[in-house]
N, C-alpha and C positions, 0 to 999 in steps of 0.2 A: 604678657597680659594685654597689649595692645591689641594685640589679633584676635586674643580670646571675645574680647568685648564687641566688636563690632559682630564677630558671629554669632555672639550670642542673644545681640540684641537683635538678628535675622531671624532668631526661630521664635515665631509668634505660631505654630499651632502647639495643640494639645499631645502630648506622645499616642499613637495608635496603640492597640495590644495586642496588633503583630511584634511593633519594639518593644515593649514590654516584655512580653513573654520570650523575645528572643535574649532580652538583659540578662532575665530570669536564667535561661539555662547558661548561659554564661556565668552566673553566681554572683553577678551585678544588681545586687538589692539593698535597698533602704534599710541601713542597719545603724542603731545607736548603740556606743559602746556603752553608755551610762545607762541606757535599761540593763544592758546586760549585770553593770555592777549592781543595780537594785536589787535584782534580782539573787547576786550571789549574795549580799548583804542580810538577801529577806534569808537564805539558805543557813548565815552563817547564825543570824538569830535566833533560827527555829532549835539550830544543834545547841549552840550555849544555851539556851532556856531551859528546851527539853531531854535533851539528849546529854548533855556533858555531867550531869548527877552520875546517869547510868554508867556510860563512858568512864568516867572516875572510877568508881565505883566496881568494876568490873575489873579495871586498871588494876585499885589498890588492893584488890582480893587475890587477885594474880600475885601481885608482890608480897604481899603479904606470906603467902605462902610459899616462896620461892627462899625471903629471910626464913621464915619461922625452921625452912626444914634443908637450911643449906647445907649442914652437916652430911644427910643425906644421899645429895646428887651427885653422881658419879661425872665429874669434868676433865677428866684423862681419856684420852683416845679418843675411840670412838660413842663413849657416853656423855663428851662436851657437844660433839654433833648433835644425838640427839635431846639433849638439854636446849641448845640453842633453837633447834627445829621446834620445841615444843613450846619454848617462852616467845618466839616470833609468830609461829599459827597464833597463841592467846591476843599477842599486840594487833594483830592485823585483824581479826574476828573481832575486834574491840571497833577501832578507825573505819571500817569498811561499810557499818550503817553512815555515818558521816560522812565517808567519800559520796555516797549513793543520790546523799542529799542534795550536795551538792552539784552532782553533777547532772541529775535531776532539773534540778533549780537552771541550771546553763542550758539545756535542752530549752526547756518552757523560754528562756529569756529570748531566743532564736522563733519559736515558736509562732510566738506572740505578737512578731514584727514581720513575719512574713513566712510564707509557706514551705514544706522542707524542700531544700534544692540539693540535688548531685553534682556537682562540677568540677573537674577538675583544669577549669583555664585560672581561674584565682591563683593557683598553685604551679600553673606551669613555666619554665625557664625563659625569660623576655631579657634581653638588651639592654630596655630601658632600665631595667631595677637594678643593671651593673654598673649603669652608663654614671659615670661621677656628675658630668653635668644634668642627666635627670635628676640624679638625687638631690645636687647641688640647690635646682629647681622647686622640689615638693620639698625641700627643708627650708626653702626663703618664702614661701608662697603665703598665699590668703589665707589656705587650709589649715597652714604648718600653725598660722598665727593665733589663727581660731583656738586651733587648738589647745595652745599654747596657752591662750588666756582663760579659756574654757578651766584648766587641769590647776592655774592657780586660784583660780579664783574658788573652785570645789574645793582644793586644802584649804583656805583661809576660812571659809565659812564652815566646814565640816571643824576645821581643829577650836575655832570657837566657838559651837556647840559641844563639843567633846569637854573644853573648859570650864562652861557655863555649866555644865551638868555636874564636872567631878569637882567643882571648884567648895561648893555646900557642903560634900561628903570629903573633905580634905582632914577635918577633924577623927573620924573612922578611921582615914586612912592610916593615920600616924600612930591609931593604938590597934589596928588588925596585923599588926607586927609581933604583939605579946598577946592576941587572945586564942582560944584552944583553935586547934588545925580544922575542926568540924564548922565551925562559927565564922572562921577563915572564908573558906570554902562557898555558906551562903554569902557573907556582905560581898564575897567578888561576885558571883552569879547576879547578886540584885543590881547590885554595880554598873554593873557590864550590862545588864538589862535594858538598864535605863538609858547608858552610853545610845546601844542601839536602836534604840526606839528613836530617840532625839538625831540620828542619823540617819534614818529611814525615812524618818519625816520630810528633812531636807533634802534628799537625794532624791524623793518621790516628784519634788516640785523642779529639781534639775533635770531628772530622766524625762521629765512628759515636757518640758524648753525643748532640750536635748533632740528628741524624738522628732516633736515637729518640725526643728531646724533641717535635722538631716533627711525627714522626706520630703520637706520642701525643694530641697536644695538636690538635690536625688531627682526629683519631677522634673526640675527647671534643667538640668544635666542630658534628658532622654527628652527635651522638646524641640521640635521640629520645624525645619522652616517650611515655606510655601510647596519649595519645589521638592525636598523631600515628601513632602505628603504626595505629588501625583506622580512621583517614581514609585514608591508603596501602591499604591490604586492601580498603575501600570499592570507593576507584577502580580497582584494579587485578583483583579478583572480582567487583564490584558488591555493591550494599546489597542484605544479606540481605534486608531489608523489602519492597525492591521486587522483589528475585528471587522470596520468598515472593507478590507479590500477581500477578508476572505466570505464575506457574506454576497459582497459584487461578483466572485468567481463562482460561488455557489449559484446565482443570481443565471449568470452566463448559461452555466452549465446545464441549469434546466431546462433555459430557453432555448438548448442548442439538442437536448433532448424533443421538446416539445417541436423545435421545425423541423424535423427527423420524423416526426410520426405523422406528419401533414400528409406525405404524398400515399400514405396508406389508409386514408381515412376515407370514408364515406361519402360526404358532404359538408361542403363550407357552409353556413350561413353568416350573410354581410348584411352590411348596415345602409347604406352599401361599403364607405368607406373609413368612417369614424371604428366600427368594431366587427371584429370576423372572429367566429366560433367554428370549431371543427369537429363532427362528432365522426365515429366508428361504431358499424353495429354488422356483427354476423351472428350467423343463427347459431352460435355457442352461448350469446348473450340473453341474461335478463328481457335486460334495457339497454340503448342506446348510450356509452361514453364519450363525457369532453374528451378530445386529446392533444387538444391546442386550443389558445383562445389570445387574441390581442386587442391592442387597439392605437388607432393613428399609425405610424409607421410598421410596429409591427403585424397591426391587421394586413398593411399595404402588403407586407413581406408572406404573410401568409394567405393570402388571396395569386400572388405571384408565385410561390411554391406548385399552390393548386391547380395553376393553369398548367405552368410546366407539365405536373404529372396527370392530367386529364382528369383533375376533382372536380365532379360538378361543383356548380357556385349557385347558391339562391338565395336572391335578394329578399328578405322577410325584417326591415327594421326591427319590428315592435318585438319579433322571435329572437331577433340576436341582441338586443338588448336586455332583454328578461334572462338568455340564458348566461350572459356576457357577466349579469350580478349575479347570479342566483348557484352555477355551478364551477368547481375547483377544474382545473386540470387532472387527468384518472379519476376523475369522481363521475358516479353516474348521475345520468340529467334528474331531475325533482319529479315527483308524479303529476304535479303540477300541469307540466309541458309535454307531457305523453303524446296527446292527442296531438299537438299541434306537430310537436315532432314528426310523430308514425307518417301523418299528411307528408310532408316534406321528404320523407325519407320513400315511402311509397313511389311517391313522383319520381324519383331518382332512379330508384331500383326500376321500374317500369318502364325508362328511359333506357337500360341497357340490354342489347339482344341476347336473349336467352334468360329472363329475369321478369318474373311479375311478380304483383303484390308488392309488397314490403313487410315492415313489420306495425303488427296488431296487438299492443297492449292487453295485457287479460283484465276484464272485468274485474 
């Protein structure tokens, strides 16, 4: 218990409905045994009330006829088989609306406390449920105790309502010993009505205690501390560390595409040194493509590139600026900067032997 407390007083957040839903298929759910009992309770009252007339009744016509014509039934050999086969089909066709009910009734009570789950870890073979000192553990525990005072405390108040109810009709009871077996029959029904009703009452007001205790205490069980919560966000977004280094290599990798495509390009245009654009245009193209662009060190690095491989370079600030914000890497330049472009690019082409004009935008 010592250990428990300190960890439990660690978990200050809210449970996620990652854990949640992971309890859930585990078959780790907020479950009160005393809705469950209300519920058989509400089942057992529906059957006494409405059903045990019929139930009797269906009973005593069965027997009825079984005496009337005993003389009759053949109970040697194999006509006690079927004799018995036939007086247990009538018994079981009798009980079997009443089993339905009730089990019915035990459905809804699971129902109604949480949504249906398949699991089979509740049920599987653990250690711990052999281990004498676990048991030793969950039989001395808080829960054990809970319990414990929970399960007297619902006899003591259930047995005296039971009392207070049958205590008035004690007079009945002492002459339903001599009055006819039909008359019998209702004062127990009314009897027993009443019993239930006065129990229902009270066990309504336990089961909904009940309830909120154990999904209280169900919550605070699946709550989470700090650092559980950014191991979950970890797994569930991934670590930011590694997102940050795989978006730095992505990062890399362009830019190691992008200085790759400098010494095949056209013309630089520089700032002269703050920002350098590099576009590519041959006569397959539209228009003119970025296919590099930087600035401060990597402009340096692509202005160096370019000399290497014999790129013209043309100094035009206000051109390498405008195109430096204006166009992506493989994306073509804006129509914008056609004209200014064609100029620049004209110049360049006319600059190399065997090469006039450049390129002339359409209208």
């Amino acid at each position: 218990m010592s250990d428990e407390a300190p960890e439990q007083e660690s978990k200050t957040e809210d449970p996620s409905s990652k854990k949640l839903e992971d309890a859930h298929k585990k078959g780790d759910v907020a479950k009160s045994q005393e809705v469950t009992t209300w519920f058989m309770l509400l089942g057992s009252a529906l059957v006494f009330s409405m059903l045990a007339p019929w139930t009797s009744g269906q009973l005593a016509g069965s027997l009825r006829l079984v005496i009337m014509n005993a003389d009759q039934f053949d109970v040697t050999g194999a006509g006690f088989s079927s004799f018995f086969n036939g007086l247990a089909f009538v018994m079981i066709g009798v009980v079997l609306v009443p089993l339905a009910v009730l089990a019915a009734c035990g459905i809804l009570a699971n129902l109604v406390q949480h949504r249906p789950v398949w699991s089979f870890d509740p049920v599987m073979p653990k250690l711990s449920k052999i281990s004498p000192l676990a048991g030793a553990k969950r039989l001395f525990s808080s829960e054990a105790l809970v319990n414990f005072g929970k399960g007297l405390a619902k006899i003591c108040v259930v047995g005296a309502v039971v009392v207070a109810v049958a205590w008035p009709e004690r007079d009945r009871l002492d002459t339903m010993m001599t009055a006819d077996p039909h008359l019998i029959l209702a004062d127990f029904q009314e009897l027993g009505t009443k019993i239930f009703t006065a129990v229902l009452l009270v066990i309504t007001a336990v089961a909904a205690a009940d309830f909120f205790y154990v999904r209280q205490k169900w919550w605070k069980q699946h709550m989470m501390t700090l650092q559980e919560t950014r191991e979950e966000y970890k797994q569930m977004e991934g670590d930011p560390h590694v997102k940050g280094r795989i978006r730095q290599l992505r990062q890399e990798r362009a830019r190691k595409r992008m200085m790759a495509a400098v010494p095949d390009s056209t013309v630089v245009i520089t700032n002269p040194t703050h920002f350098a654009v590099a576009l590519k245009y041959d006569k397959s193209m539209a228009a003119p493509k970025c296919v590099a662009k930087g600035a401060d060190a990597v402009a340096l690095r692509i202005r160096a590139l370019a000399k290497e491989s014999d790129v013209p370079i043309v100094e035009n600030p206000p051109l390498a600026r405008a195109l430096f914000a204006s166009v992506e890497v493989d994306e073509t330049i804006p129509a914008e900067h056609f004209k200014a472009v064609a100029e620049v690019i004209g110049f360049v082409l006319r600059l190399k032997p065997g090469q006039a004009g450049g390129w002339r935008p359409s209208a």
